[in-house]
N, CA and C atoms as an extended XYZ file, in Angstrom:
261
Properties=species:S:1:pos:R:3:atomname:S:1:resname:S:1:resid:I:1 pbc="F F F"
N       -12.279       10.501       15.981 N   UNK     1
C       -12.467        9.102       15.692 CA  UNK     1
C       -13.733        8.645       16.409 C   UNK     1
N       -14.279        8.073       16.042 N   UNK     2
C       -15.806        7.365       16.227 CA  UNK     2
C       -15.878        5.934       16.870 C   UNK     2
N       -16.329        6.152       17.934 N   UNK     3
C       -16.713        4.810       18.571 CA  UNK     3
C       -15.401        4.022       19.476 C   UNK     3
N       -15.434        3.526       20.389 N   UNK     4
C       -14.506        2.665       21.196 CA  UNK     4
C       -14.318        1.509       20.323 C   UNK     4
N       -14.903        0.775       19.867 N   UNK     5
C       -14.222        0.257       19.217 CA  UNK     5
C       -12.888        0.127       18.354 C   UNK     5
N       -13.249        1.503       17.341 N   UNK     6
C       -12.095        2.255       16.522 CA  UNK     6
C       -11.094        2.856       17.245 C   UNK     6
N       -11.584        3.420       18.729 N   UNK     7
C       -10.035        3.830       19.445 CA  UNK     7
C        -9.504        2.439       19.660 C   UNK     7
N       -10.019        1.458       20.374 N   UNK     8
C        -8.894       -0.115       20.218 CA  UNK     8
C        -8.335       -0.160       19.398 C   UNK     8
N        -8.707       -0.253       18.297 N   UNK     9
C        -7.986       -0.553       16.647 CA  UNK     9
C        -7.150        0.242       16.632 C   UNK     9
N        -7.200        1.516       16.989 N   UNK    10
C        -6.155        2.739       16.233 CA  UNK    10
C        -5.259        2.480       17.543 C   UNK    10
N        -5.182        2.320       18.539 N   UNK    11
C        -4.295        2.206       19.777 CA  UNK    11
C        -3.549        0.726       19.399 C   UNK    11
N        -3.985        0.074       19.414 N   UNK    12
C        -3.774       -1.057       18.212 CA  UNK    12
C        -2.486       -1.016       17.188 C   UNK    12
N        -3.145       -0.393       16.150 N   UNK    13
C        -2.183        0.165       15.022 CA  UNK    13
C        -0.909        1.005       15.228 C   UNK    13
N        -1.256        2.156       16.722 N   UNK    14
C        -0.599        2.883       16.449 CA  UNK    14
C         0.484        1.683       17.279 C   UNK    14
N         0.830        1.076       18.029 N   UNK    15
C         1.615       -0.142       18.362 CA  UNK    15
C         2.892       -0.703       17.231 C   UNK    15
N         2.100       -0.796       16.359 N   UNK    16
C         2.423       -1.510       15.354 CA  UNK    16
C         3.819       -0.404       14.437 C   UNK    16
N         4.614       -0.139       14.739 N   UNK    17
C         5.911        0.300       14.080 CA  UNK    17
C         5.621        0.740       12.166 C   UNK    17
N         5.649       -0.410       11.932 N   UNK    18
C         5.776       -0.519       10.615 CA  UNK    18
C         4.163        0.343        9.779 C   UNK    18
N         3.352        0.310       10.743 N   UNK    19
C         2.154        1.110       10.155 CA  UNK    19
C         2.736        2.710       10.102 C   UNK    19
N         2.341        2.979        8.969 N   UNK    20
C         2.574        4.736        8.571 CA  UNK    20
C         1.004        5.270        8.880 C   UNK    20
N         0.537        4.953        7.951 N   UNK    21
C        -0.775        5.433        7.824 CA  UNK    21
C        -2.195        4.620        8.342 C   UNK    21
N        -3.317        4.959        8.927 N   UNK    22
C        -4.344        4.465        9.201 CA  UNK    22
C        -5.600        5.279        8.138 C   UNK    22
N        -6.490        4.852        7.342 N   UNK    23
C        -7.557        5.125        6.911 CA  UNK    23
C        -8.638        4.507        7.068 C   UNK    23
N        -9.292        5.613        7.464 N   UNK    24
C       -11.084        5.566        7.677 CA  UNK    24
C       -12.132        6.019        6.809 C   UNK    24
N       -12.973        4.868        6.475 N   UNK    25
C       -13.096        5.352        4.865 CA  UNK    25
C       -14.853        5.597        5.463 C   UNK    25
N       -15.580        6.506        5.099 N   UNK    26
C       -17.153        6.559        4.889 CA  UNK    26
C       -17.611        6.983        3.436 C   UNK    26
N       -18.114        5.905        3.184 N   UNK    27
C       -18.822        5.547        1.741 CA  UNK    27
C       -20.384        6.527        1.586 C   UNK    27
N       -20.659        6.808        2.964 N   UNK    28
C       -21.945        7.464        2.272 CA  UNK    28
C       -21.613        8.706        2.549 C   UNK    28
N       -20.980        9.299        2.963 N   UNK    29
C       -20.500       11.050        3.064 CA  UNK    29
C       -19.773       11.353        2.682 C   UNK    29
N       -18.834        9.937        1.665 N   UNK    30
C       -17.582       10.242        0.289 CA  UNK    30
C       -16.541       11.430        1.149 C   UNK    30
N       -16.434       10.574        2.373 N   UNK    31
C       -15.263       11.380        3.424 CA  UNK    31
C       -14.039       10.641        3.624 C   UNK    31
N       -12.721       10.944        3.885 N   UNK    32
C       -11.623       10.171        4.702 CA  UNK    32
C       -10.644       10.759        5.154 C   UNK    32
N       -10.761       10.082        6.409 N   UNK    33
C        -9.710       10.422        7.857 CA  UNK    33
C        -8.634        9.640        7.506 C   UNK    33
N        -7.638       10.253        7.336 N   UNK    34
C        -5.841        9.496        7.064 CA  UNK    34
C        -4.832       10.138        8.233 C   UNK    34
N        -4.732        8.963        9.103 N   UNK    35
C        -4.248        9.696        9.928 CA  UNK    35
C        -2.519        9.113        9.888 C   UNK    35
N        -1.789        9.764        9.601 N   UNK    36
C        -0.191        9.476        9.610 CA  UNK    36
C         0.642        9.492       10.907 C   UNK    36
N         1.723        8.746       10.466 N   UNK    37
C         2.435        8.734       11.851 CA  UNK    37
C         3.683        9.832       11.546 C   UNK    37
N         3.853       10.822       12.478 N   UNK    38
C         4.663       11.245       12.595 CA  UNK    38
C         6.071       11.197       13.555 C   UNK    38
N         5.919       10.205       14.241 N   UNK    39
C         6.699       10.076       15.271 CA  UNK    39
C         6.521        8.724       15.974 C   UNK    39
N         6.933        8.356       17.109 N   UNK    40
C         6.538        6.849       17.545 CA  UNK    40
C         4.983        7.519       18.025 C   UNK    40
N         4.839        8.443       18.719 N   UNK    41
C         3.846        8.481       19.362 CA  UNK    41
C         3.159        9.653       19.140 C   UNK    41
N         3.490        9.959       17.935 N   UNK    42
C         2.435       11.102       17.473 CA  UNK    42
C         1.967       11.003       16.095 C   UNK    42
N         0.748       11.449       15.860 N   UNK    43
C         0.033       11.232       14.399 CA  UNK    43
C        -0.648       12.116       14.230 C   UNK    43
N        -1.045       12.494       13.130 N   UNK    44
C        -1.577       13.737       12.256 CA  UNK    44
C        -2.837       13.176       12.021 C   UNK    44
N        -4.419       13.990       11.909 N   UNK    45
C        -5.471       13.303       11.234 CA  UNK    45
C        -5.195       14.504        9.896 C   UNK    45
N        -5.470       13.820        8.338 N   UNK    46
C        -5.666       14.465        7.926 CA  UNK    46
C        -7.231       14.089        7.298 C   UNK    46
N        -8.146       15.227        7.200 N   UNK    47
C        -9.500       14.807        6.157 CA  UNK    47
C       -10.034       15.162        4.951 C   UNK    47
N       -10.341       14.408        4.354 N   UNK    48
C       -10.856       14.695        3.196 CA  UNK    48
C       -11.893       14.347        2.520 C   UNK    48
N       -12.929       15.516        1.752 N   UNK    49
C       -13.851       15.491        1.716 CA  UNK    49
C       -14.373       14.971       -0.252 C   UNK    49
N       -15.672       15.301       -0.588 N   UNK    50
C       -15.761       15.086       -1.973 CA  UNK    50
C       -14.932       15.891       -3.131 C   UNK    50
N       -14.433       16.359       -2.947 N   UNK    51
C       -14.061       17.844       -3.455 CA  UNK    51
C       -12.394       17.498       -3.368 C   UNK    51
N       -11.776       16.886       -2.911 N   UNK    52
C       -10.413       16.198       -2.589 CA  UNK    52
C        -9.949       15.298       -3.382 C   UNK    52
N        -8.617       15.188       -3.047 N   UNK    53
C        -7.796       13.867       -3.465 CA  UNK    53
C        -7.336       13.313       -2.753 C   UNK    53
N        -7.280       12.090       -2.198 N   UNK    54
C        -7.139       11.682       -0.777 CA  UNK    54
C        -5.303       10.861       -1.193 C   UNK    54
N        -4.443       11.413       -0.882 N   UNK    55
C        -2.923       11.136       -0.736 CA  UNK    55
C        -2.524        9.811        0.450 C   UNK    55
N        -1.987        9.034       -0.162 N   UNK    56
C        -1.515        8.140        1.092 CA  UNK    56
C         0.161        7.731        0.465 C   UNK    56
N         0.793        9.101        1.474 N   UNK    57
C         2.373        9.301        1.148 CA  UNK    57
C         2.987        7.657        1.448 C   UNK    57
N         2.166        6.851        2.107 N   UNK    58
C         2.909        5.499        2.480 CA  UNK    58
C         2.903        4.591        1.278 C   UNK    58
N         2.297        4.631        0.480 N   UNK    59
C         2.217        4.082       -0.622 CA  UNK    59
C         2.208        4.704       -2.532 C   UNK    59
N         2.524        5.806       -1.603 N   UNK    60
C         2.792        7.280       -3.337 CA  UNK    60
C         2.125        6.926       -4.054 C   UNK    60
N         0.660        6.790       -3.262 N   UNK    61
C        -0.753        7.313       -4.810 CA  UNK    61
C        -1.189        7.771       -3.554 C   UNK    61
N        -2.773        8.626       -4.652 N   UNK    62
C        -3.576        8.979       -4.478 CA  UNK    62
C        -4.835        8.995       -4.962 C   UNK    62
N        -6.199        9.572       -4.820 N   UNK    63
C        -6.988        8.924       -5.323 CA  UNK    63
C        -8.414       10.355       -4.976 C   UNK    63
N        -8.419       10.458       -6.510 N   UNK    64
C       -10.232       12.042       -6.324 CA  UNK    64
C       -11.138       11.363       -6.245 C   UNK    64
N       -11.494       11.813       -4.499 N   UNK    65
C       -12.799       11.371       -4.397 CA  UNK    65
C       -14.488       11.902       -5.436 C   UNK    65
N       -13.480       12.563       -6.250 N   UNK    66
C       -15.169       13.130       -7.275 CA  UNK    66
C       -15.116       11.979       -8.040 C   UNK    66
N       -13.969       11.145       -8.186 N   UNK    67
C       -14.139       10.082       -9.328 CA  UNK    67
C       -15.200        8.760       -8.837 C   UNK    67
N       -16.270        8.581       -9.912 N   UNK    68
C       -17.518        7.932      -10.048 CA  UNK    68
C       -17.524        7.073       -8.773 C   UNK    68
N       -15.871        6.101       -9.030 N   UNK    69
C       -16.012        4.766       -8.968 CA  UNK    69
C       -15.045        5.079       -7.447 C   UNK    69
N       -14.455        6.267       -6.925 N   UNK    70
C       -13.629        6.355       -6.316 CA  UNK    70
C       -13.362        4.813       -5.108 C   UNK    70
N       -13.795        4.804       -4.059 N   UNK    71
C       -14.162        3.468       -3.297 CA  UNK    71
C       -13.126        2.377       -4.051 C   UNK    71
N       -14.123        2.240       -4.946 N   UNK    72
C       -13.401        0.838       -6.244 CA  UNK    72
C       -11.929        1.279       -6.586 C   UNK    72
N       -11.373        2.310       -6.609 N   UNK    73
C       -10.046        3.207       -7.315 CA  UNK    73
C        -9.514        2.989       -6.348 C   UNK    73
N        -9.628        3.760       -5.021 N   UNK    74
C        -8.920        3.843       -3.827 CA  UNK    74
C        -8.807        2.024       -3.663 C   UNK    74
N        -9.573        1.063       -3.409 N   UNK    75
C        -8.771       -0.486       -3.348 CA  UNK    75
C        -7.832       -0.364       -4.710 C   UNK    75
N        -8.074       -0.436       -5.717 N   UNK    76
C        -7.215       -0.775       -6.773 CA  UNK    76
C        -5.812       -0.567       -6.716 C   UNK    76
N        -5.760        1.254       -5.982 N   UNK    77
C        -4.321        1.505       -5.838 CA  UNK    77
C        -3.699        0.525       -4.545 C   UNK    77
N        -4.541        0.120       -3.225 N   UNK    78
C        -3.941        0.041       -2.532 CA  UNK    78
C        -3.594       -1.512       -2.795 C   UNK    78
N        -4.431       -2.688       -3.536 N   UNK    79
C        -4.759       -3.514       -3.983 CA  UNK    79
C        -2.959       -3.832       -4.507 C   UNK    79
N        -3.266       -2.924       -5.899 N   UNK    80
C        -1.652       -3.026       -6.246 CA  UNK    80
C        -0.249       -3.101       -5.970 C   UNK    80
N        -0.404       -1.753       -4.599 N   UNK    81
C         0.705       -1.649       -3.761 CA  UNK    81
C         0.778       -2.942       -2.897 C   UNK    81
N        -0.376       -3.776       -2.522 N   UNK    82
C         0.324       -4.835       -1.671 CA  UNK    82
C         0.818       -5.980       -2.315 C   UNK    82
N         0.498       -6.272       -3.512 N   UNK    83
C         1.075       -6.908       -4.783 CA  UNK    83
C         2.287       -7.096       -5.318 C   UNK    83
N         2.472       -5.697       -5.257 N   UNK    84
C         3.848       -4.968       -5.565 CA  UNK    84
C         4.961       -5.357       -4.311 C   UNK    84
N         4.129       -5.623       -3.243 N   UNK    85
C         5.501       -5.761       -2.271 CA  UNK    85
C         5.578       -7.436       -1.584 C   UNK    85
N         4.244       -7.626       -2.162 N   UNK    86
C         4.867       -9.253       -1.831 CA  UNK    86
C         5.005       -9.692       -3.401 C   UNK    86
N         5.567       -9.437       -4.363 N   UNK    87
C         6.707       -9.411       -5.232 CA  UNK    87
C         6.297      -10.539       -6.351 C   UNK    87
C-alpha cells in the first residue's frame, strides 16, 4: 500500500466491521489492489493486472480490466449494488 496517508484510511476501514472489501484503483497502470477481510484482523491483498478480471466477492460482480471502458464498468457495477441496497 502506498503512502501514509492510505495506511490511515485502510487502518480506518479495517475498524469498520461491516467493510469486506477495500479497493485501490490505478487508472494509468489499469491495476487493482482488493484487499478482503478475512477475519477481524486479518486481510488478504489480492492484485490485478490488465490481463484480469477484478472479482469483488462482497458484492458478486466482477469486472475485465481489458474492457475499453473498464473504470466506467467497474463504477456501474458498484454504482448498482449500492442502489440495490438502499432499496
Amino acid at each position: 500500500m502506498r503512502g501514509d496517508r492510505q495506511r490511515k484510511k485502510f487502518r480506518y476501514y479495517q475498524s469498520c466491521p461491516s467493510i469486506q472489501e477495500y479497493v485501490l484503483i490505478s487508472a494509468q497502470e489499469q491495476a487493482v489492489d482488493v484487499y478482503r477481510r478475512v477475519s477481524d484482523n486479518f486481510w488478504t491483498l489480492h492484485q490485478f493486472g490488465p490481463d484480469d478480471e477484478v472479482e469483488l466477492k462482497s458484492i458478486k460482480g466482477s469486472i475485465p480490466l481489458q474492457e475499453p471502458m473498464w473504470l466506467t464498468a467497474f463504477w456501474e457495477v458498484v454504482s448498482a449494488f449500492i442502489r440495490q441496497m438502499k432499496g
